[in-house]
NURO-175416 format. One line per 2 residues: number of its first residue (from 0); their letters; for each residue z negated, x, y negated of N, C-alpha, C, O, CB. Coordinates in nm, 4 decimals, always signed. Glycine has a CB too. Layout:
REM NURO-175416
NUM> a> Z:X:Y:Z:X:Y:Z:X:Y:Z:X:Y:Z:X:Y; ...
This chain:
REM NURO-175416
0> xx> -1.9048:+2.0452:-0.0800:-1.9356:+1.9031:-0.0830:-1.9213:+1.8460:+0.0581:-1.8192:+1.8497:+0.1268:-1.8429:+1.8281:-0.1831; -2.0222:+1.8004:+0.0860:-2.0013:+1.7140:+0.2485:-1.9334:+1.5863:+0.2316:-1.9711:+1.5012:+0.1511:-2.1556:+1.6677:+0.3313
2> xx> -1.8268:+1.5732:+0.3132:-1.7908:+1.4626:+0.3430:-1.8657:+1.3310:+0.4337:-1.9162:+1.3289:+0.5459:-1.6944:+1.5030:+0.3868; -1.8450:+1.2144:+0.3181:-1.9008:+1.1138:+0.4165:-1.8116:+1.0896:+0.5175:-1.6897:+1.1056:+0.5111:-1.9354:+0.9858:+0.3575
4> xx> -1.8944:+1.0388:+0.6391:-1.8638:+1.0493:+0.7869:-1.7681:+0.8786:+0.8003:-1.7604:+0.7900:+0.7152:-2.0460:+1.0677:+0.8999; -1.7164:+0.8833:+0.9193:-1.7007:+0.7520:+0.9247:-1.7655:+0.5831:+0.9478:-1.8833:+0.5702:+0.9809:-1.6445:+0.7730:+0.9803
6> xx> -1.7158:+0.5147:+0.9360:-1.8470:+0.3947:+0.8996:-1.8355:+0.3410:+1.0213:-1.9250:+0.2577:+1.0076:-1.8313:+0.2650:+0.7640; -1.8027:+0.3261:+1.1111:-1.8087:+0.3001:+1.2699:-1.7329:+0.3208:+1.3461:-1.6374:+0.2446:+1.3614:-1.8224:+0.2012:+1.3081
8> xx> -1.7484:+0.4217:+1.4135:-1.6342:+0.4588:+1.5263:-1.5405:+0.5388:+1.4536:-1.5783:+0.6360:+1.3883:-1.5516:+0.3267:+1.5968; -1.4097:+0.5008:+1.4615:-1.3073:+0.5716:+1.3508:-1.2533:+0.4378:+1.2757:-1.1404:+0.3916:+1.2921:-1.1610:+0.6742:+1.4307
10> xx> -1.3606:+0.3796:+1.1842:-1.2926:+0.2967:+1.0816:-1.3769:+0.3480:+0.9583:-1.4981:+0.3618:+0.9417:-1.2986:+0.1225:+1.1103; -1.2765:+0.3690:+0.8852:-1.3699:+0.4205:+0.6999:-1.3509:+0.3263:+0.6346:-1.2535:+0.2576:+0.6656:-1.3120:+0.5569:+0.5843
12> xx> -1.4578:+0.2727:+0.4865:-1.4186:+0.1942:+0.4270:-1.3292:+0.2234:+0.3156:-1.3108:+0.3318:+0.2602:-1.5057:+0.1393:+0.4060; -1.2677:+0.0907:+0.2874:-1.1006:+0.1111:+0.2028:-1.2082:+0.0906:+0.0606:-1.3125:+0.0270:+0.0752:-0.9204:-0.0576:+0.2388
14> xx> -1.1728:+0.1478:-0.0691:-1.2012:+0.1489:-0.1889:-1.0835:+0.0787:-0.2397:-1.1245:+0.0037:-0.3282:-1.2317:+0.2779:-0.2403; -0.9325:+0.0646:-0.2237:-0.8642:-0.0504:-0.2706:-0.6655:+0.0189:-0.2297:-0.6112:+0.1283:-0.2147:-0.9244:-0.0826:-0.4800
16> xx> -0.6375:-0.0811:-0.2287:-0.4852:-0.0150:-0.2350:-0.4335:+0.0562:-0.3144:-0.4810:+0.0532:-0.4279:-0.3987:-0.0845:-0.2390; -0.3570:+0.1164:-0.2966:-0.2648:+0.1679:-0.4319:-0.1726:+0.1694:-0.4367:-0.1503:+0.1596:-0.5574:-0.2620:+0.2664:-0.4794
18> xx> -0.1062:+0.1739:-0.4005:+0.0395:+0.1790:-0.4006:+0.1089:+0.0888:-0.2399:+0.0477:+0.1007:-0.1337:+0.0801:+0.3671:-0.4089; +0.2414:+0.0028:-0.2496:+0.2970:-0.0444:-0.1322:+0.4360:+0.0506:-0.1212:+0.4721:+0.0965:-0.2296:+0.3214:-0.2141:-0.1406
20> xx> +0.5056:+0.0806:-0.0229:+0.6356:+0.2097:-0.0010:+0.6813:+0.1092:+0.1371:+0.6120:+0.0383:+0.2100:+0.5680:+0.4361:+0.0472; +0.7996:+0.1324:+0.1365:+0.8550:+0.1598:+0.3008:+0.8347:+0.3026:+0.3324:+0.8390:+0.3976:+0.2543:+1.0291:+0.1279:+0.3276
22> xx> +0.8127:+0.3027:+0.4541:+0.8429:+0.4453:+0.4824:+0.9716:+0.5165:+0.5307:+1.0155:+0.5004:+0.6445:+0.7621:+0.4750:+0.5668; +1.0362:+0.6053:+0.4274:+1.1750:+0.6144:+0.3988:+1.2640:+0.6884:+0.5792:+1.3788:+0.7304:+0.5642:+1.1838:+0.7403:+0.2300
24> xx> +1.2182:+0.6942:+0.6905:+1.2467:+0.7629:+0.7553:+1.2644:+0.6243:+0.8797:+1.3642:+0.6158:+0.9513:+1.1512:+0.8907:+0.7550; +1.1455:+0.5223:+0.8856:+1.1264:+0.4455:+0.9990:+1.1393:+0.3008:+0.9610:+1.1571:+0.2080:+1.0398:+0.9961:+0.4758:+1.0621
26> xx> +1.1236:+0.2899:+0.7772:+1.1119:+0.1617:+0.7034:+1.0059:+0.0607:+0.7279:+0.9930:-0.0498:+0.6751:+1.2242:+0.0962:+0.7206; +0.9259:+0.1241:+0.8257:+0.7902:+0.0285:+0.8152:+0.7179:+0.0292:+0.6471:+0.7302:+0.1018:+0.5485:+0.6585:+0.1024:+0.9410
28> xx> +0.6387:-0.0949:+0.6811:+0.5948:-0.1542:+0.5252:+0.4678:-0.0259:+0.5757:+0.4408:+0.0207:+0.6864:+0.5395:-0.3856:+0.4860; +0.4135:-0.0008:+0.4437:+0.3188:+0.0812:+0.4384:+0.2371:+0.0713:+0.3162:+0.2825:+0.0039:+0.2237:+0.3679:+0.1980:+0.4570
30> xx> +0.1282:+0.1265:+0.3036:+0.0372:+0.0789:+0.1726:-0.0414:+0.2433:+0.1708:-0.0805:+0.2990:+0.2734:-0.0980:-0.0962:+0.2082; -0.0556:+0.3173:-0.0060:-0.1295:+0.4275:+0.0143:-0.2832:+0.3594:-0.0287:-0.3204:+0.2633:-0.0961:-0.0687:+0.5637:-0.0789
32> xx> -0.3410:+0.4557:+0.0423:-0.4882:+0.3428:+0.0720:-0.5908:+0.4648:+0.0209:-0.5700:+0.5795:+0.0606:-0.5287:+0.2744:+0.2886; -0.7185:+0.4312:-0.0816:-0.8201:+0.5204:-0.1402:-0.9487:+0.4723:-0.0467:-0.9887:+0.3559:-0.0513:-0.8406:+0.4978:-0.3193
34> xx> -0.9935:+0.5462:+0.0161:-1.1006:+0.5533:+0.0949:-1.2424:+0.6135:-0.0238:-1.2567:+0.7104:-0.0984:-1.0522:+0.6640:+0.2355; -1.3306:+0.4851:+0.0164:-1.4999:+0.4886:-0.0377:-1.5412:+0.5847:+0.0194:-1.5608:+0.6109:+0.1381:-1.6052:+0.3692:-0.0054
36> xx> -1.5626:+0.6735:-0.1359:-1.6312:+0.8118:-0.1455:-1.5597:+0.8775:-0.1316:-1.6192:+0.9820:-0.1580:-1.7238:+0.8533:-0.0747; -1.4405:+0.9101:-0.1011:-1.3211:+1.0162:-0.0873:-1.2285:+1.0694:-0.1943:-1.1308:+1.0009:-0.2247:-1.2329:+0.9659:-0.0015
38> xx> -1.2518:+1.1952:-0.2593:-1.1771:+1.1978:-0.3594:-0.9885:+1.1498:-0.3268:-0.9433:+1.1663:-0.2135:-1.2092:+1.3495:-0.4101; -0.9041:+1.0959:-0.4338:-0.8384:+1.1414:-0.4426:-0.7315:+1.2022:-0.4105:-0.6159:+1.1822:-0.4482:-0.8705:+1.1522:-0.4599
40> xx> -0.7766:+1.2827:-0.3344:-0.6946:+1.3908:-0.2687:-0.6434:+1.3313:-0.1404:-0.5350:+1.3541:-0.0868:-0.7794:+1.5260:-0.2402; -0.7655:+1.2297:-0.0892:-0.7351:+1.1997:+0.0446:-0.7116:+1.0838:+0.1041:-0.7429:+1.0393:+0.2145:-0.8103:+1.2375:+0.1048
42> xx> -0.6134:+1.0146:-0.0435:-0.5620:+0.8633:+0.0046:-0.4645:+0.9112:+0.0854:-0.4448:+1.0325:+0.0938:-0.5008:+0.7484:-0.1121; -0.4047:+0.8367:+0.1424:-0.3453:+0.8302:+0.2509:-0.2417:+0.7285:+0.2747:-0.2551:+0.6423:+0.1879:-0.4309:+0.8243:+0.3310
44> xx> -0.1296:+0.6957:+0.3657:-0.0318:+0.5768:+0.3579:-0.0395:+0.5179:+0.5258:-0.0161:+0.5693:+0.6352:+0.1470:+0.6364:+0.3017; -0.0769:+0.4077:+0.4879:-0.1524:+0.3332:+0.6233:-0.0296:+0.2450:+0.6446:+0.0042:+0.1627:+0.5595:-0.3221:+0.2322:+0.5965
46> xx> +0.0446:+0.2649:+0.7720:+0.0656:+0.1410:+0.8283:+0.0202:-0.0432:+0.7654:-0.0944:-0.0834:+0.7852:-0.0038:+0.1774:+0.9497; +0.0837:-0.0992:+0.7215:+0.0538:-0.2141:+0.6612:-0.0192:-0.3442:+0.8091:-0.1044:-0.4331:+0.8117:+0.2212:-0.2605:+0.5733
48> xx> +0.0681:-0.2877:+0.8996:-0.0090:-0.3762:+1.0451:-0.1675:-0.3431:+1.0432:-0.2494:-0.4319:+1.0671:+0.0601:-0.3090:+1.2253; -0.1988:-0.2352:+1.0190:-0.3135:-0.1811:+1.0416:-0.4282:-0.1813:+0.9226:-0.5276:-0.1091:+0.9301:-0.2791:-0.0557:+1.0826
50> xx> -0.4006:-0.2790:+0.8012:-0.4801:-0.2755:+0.7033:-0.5418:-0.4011:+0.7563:-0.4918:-0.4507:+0.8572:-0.4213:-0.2654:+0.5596; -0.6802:-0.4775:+0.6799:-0.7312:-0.6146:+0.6953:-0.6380:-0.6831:+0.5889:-0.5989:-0.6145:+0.4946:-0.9017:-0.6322:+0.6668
52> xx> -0.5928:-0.8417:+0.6011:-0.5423:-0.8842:+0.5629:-0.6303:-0.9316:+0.4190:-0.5607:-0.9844:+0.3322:-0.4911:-0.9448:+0.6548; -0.7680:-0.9168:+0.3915:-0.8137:-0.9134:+0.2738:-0.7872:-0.7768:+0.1510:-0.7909:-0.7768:+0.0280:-0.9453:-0.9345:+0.3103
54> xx> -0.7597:-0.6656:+0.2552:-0.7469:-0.5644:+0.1485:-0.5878:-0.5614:+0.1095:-0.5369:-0.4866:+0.0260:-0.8045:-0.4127:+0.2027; -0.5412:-0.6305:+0.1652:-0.3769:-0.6609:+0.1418:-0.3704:-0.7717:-0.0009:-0.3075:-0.7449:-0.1033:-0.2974:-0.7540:+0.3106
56> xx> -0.4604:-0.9146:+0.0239:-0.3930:-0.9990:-0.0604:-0.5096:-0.9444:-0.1926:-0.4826:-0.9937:-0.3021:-0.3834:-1.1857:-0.0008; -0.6216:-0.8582:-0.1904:-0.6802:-0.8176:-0.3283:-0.5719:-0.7415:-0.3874:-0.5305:-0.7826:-0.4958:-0.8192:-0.7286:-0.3230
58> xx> -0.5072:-0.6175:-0.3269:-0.3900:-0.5483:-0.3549:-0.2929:-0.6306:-0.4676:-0.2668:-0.5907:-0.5811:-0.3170:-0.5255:-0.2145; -0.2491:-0.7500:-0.4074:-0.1437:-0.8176:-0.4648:-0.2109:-0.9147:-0.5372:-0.1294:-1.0031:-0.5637:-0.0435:-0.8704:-0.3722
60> xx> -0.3141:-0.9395:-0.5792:-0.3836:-1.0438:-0.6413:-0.4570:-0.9799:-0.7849:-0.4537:-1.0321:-0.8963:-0.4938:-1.1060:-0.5284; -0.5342:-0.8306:-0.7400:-0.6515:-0.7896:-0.8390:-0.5561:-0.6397:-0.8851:-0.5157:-0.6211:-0.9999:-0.8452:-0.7608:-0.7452
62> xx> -0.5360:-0.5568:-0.7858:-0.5185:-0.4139:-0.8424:-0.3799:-0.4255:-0.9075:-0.2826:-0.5006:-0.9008:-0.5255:-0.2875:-0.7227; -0.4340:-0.2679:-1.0020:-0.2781:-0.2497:-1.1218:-0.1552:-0.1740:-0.9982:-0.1822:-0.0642:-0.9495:-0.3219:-0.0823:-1.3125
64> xx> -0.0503:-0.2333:-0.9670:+0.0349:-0.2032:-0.9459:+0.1238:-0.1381:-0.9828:+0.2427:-0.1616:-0.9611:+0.0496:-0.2506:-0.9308; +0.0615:-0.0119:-1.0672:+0.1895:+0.0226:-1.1880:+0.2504:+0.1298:-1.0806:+0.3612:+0.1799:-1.0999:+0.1323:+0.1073:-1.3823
66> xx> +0.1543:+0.1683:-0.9422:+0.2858:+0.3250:-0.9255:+0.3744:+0.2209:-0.8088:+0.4816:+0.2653:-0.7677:+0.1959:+0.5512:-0.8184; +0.3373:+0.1135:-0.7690:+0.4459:+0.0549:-0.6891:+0.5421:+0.0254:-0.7497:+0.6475:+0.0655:-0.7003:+0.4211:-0.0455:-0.6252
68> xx> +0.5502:-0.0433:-0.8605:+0.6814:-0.0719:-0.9680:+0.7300:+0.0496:-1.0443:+0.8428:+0.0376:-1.0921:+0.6408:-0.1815:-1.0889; +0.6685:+0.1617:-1.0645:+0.7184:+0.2604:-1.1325:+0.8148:+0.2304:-1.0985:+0.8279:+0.1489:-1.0072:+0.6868:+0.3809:-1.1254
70> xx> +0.9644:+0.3137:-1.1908:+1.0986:+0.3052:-1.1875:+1.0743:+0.4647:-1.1061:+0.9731:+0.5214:-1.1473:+1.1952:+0.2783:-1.3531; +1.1339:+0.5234:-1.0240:+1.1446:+0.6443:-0.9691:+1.2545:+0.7175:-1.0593:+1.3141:+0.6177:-1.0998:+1.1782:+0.6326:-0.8161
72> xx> +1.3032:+0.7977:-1.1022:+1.4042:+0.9284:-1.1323:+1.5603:+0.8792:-1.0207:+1.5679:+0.8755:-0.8979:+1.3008:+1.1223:-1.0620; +1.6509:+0.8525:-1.1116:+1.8072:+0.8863:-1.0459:+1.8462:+0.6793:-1.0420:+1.7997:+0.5952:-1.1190:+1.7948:+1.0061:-0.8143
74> xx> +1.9269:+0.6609:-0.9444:+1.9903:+0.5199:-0.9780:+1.9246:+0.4781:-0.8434:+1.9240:+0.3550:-0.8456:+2.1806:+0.4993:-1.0004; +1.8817:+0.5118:-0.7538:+1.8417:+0.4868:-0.5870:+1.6729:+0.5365:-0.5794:+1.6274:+0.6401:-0.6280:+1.9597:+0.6081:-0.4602
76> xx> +1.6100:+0.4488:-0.5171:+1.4985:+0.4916:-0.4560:+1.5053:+0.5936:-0.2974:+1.5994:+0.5923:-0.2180:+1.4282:+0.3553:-0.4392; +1.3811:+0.6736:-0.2849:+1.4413:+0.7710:-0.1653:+1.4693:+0.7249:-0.0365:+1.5279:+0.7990:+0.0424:+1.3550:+0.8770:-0.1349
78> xx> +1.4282:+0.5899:+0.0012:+1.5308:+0.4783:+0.1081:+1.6248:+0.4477:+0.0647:+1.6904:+0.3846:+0.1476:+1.4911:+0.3471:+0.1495; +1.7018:+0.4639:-0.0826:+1.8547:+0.4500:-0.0980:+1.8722:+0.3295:-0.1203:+1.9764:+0.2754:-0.0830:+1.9411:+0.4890:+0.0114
80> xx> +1.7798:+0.2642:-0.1823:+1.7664:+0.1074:-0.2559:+1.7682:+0.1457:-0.3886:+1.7109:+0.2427:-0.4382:+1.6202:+0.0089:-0.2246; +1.8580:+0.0394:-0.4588:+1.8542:+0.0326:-0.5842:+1.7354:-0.0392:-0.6342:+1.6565:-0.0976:-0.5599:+1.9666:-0.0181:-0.6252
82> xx> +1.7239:-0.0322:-0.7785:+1.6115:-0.0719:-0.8075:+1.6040:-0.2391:-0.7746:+1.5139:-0.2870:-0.7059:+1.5875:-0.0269:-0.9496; +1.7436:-0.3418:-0.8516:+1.6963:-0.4793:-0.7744:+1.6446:-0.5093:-0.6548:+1.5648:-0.6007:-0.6339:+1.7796:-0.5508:-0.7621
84> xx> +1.7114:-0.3943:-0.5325:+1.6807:-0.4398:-0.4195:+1.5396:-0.4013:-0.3977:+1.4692:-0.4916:-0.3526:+1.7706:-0.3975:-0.3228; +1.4780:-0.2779:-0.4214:+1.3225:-0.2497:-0.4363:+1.2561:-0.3087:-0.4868:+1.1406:-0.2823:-0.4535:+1.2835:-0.1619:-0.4817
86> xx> +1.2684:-0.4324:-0.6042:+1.2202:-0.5290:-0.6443:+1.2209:-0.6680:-0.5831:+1.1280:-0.7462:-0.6034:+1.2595:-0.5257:-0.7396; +1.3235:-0.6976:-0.5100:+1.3166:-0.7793:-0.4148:+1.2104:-0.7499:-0.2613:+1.1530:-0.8237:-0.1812:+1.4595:-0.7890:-0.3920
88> xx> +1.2231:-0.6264:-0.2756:+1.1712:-0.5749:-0.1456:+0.9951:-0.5985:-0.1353:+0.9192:-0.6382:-0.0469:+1.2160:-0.4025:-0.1372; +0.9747:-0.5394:-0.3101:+0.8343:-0.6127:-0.3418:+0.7794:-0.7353:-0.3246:+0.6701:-0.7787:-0.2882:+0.8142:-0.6123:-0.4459
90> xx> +0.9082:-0.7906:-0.3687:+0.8495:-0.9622:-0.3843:+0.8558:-1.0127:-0.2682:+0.7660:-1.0969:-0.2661:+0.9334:-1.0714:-0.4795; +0.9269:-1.0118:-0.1345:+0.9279:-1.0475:-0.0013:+0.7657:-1.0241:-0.0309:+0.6794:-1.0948:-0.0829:+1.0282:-0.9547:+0.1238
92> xx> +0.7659:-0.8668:+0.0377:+0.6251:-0.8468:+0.0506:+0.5086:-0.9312:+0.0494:+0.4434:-0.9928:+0.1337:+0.6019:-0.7800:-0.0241; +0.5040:-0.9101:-0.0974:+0.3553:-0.9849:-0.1670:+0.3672:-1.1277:-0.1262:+0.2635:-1.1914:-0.1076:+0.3402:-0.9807:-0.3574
94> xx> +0.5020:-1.1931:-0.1080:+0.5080:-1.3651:-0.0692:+0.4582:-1.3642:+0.0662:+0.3847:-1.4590:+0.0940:+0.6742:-1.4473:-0.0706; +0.4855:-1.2622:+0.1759:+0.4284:-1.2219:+0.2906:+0.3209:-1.2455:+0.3252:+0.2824:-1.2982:+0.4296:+0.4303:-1.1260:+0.3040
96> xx> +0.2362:-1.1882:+0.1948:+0.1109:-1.1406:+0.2192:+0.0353:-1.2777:+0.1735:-0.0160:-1.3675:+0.2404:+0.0738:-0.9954:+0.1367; +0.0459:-1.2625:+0.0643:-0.0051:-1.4578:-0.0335:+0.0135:-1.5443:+0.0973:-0.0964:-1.5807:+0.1391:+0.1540:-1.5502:-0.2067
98> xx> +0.1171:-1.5878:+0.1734:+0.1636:-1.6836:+0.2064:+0.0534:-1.6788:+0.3488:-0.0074:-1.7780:+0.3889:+0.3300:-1.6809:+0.2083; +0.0483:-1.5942:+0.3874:-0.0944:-1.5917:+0.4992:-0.2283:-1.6410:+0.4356:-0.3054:-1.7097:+0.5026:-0.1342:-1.4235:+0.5540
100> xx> -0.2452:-1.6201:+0.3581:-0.3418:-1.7021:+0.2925:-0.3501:-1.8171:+0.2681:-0.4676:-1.8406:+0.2397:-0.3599:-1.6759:+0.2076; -0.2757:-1.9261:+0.2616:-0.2550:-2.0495:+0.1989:-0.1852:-2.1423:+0.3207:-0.1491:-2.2585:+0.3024:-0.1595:-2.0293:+0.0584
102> x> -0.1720:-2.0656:+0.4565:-0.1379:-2.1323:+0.6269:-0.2510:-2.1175:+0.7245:-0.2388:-2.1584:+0.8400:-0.0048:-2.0465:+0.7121
């Protein structure tokens, strides 16, 4: 199967968010991101600086969020947050993100 190429320069288009994470090593906000026409296989976890701020507030507005809220396995998430605080950590977020919209 050939892969589609990139859509200008080195930018591909985003098919939608999926999931929001810190990244457990550096704690930057991060988002796993499904790229148009790409199976699957080859979402990826983008830097949140580096997404458009439209594919951010559809994220928190339109898509199912179920693997960001999943409950993970054990009493700690793998940054060593409990679940309130990973739920708080969400809701910063998304107020983050909303709140650029509406200034």
């Amino acid at each position: 199967m050939k892969r589609p190429g990139a859509v200008e320069g080195n930018w591909y288009k985003v098919e939608k968010g999926v999931e929001f994470r810190t990244e457990p090593r550096t704690k930057k906000r991060q988002y796993k991101i499904r790229w148009q026409e790409y199976p699957v296989s080859e979402d990826s976890c983008i830097d949140a600086e580096e997404i458009s701020q439209e594919v951010l507030v559809e994220f928190w507005t339109k898509e199912n969020k179920r693997a960001t809220y999943k409950r993970r396995k054990g009493g700690k998430t793998r940054d060593g947050n409990t679940r309130p605080e990973t739920l708080e950590m969400l809701r910063k977020e998304k107020e983050k993100v909303l709140d650029k919209i509406t200034t």
